[in-house]
ZAKOLSE-858658 format. One line per 10 residues: number of its first residue (from 1); their letters; for each residue x, y, z of C-alpha. Coordinates in steps of 0.001 Angstrom, whole numbers, padded with zeros to 6 digits. Layout:
NUM	A	X,Y,Z  ...
end
This chain:
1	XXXXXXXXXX	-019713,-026743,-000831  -021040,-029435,001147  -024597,-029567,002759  -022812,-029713,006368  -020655,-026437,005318  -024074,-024640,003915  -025831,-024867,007137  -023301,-023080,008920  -023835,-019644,007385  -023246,-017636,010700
11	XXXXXXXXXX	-019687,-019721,010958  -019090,-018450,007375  -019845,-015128,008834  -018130,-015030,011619  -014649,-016346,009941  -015051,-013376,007524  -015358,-010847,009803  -012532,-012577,011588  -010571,-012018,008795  -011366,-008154,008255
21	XXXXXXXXXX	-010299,-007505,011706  -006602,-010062,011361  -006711,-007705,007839  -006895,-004661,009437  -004262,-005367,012143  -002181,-006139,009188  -002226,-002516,007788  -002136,-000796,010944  001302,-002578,011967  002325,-001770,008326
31	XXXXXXXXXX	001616,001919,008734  003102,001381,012437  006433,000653,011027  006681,003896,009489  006521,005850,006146  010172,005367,005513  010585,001743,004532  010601,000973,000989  007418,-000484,-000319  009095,-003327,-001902
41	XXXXXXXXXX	010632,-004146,001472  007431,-004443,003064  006183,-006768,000265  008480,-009226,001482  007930,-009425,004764  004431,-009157,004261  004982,-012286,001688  007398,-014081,003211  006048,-014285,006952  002639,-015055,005693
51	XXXXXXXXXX	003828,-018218,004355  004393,-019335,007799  000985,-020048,008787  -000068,-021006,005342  002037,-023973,005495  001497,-025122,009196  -001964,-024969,008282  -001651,-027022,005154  000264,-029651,007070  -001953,-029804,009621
61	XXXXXXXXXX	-004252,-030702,007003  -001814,-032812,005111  -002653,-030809,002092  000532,-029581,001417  002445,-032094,-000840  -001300,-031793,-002757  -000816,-027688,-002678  002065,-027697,-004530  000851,-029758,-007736  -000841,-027141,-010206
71	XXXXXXXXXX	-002197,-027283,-013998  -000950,-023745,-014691  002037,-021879,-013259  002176,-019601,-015458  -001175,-018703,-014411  -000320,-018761,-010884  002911,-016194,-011995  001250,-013884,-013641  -001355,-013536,-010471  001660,-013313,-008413
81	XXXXXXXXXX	002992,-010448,-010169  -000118,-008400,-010768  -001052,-009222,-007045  002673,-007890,-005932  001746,-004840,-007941  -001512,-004043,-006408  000040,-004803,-002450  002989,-002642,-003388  000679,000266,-004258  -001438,-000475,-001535
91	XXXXXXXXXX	000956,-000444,001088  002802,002796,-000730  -000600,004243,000085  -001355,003307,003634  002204,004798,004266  000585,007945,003073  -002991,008252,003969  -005005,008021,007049  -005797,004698,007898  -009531,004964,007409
101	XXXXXXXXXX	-008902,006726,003613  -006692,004194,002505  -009248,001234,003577  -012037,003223,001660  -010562,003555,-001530  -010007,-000035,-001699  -013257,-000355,-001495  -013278,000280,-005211  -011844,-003182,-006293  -015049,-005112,-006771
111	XXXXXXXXXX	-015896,-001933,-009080  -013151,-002139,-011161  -013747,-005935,-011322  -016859,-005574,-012856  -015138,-003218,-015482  -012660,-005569,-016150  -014994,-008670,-016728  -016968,-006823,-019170  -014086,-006184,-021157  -011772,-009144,-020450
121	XXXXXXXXXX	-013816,-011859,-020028  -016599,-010442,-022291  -019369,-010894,-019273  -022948,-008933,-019806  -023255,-005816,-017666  -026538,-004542,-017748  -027632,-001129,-016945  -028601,-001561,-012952  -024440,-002573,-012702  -023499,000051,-014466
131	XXXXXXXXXX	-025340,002834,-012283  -023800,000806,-009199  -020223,001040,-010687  -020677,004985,-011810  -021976,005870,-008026  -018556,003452,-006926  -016697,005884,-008520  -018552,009031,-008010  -017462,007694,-004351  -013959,007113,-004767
141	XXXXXXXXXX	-013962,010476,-006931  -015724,012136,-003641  -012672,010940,-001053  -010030,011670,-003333  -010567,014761,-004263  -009139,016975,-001275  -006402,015030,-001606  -005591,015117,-005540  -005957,019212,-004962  -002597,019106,-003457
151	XXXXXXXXXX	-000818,018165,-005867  -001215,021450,-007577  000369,022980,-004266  003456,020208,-003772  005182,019939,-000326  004066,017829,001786  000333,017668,000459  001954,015959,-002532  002525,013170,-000769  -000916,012017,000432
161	XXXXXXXXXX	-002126,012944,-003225  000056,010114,-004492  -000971,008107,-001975  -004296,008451,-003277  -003562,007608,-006675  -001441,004513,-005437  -004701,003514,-003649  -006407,003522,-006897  -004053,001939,-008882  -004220,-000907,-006408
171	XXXXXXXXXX	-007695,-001388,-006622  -007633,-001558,-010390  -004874,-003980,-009997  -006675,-005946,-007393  -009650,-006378,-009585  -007409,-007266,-012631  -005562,-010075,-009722  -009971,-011077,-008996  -010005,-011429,-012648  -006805,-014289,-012811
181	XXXXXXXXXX	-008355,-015787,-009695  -011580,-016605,-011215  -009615,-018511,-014183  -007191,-020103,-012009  -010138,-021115,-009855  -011363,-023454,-013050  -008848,-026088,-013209  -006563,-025035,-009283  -007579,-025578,-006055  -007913,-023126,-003674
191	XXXXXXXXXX	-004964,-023633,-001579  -002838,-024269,-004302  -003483,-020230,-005253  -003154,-019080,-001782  000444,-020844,-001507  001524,-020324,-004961  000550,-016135,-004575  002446,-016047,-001436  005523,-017460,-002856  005504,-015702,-006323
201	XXXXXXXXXX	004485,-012304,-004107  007984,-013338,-001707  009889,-013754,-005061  008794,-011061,-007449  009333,-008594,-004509  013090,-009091,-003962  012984,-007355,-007412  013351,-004264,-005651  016538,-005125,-003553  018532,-003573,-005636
211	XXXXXXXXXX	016788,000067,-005244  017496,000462,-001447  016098,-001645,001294  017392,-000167,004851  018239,-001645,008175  015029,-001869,009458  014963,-000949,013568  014191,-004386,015636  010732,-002857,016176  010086,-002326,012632
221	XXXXXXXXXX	011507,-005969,011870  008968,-007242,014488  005834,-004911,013458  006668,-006354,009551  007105,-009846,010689  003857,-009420,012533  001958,-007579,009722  003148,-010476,007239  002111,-013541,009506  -001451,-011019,010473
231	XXXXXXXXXX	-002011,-011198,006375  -001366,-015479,006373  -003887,-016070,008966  -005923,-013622,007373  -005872,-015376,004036  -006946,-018808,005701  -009636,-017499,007607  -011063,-016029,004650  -010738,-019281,002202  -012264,-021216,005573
241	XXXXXXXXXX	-015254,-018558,005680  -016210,-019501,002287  -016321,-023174,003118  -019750,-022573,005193  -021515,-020107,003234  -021760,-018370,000043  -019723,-015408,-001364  -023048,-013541,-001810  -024200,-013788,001969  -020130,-013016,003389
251	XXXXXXXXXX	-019178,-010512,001298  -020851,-007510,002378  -019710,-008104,005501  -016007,-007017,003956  -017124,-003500,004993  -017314,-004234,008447  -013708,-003072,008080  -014030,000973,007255  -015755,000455,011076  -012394,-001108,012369
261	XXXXXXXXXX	-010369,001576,010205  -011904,004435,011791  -011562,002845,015515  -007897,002015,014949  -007282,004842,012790  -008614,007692,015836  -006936,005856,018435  -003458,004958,017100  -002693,007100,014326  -005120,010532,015585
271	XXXXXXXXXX	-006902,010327,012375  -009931,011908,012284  -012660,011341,009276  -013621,014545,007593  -017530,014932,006194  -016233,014461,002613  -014427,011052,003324  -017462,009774,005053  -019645,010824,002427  -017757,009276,-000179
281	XXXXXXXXXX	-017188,006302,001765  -020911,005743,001744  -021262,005959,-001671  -018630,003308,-002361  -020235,001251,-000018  -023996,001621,-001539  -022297,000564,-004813  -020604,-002800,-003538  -023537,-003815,-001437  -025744,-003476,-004813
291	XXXXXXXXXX	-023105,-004931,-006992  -023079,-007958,-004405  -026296,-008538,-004442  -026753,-008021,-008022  -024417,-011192,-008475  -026329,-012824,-006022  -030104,-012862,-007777  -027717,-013378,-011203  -025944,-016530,-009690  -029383,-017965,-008470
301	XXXXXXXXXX	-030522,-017362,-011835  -027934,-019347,-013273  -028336,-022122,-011423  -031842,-022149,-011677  -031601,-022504,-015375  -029102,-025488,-015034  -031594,-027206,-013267  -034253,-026911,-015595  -032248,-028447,-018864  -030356,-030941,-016686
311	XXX	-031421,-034756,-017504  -032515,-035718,-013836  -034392,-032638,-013427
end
């Protein structure tokens, strides 16, 4: 990051939150178009139109022709198809769940990522992450719980307690798709993954053709051709955010969201947050925000060190 990009940390900011909102629209047009539509349907729009602004972008930069060289595809596949997983859970569960529920539990992502680099890439995780990660889950455990009830009942309850689950699953395969990112991230540049992901996600998804796509309405076609180019400007304004600032200072500002979700939610949908989801929310919250800045004092540590054993100083 340049020294012209670091003093711009309210830009940074600004783009991010940006991006929650664009991210937000996203999943309320998706949960717009109905409960009906296949999941893997709504991958591909949501894939395939969000390589529309992706690319106009790139040219506009004349980065494309550079975005499409990479050291590892089959790096950039296998983030595809975890990352097709996680959106087709996600989306499985948005068609289920209050707006503002489904937003929450995704909360848990960074909490499973830190679970995931201690075991897969062998990173220390000291006691103060640990308590963070156990109230994370005591959180997610907290919102899910009415829900996950109903399962013992069936009928229609059954539904939202699968969406639940789906919710969950997605966030554990989000933070396994963090996890690929931070290796690709090594040796591919960051547009490269953004364009690569969105055409893997368009591919792997037409995987579930076969299974029953149906004739969407023309104003579910528009919501999920909306929804798909919402989640490509999305993506850039996010990468751009991180251009004037660091991860540490922007990414707390992720849960400016849950504040949209609720607002959207209440107006459009009628959903309205019960004690328990709030409560859980907050502890969810609590644990990113401390897992956040936990990386942050960690990362300044780091570099510290490299300062003090590097030849000029």
């Amino acid at each position: 990051m340049s020294d012209a990009s670091e003093s711009r940390p309210l830009r940074g900011i600004g783009l991010k939150v940006l991006s929650v909102l664009v991210f937000v629209c996203m999943s309320t047009l998706i949960k717009a178009a109905g409960s009906t539509i296949p999941t893997g349907q709504i991958t591909f729009y949501r894939s395939v139109f969000a390589i529309v602004p992706i690319v106009l972008f790139l040219i506009w930069r004349r980065e494309l022709r550079t975005a499409l060289h990479t050291r590892d595809f089959k790096g950039h596949v296998l983030r595809g198809f975890v990352g097709i997983l996680a959106m087709s859970c996600g989306f499985y569960g948005l068609q289920h769940l209050p707006l503002p529920e489904a937003i929450a539990i995704g909360y848990a992502m960074p909490i499973f990522a830190v679970l995931f680099a201690a075991v897969f890439l062998k990173e220390t995780v000291r006691l103060f992450r640990w308590t963070a990660v156990g109230i994370g889950l005591l959180g997610v455990v907290v919102i899910t719980w009415p829900r996950l009830t109903l399962l013992r009942d069936g009928g229609m309850g059954a539904s939202e307690a699968t969406g639940a689950l789906a919710v969950i699953l997605s966030a554990c395969l989000g933070a396994m798709a963090m996890i690929l990112v931070r290796k690709l991230v090594h040796s591919e540049r960051t547009h490269t993954i953004v364009l690569y992901f969105s055409l893997s996600a368009s591919v792997f998804s037409l995987v579930s053709l076969p299974f029953g796509w149906e004739p969407l309405s023309p104003r579910a076609f528009l919501l999920l051709m909306a929804a798909g180019f919402c989640g490509g400007v999305a993506q850039l304004l996010l990468t751009e955010s991180y251009r004037f600032a660091d991860m540490s200072t922007i990414a707390p500002f992720e849960y400016t969201s849950i504040v949209l979700g609720l607002g959207f939610g209440y107006v459009l949908f009628g959903d309205v947050p019960t004690p328990t989801m709030l409560l859980g929310t907050a502890l969810v919250v609590f644990a990113g925000i401390v897992i956040i800045l936990r990386e942050h004092r960690l990362g300044l540590k780091r570099r510290g060190a490299r300062k003090h054993v590097t030849p000029q100083g």
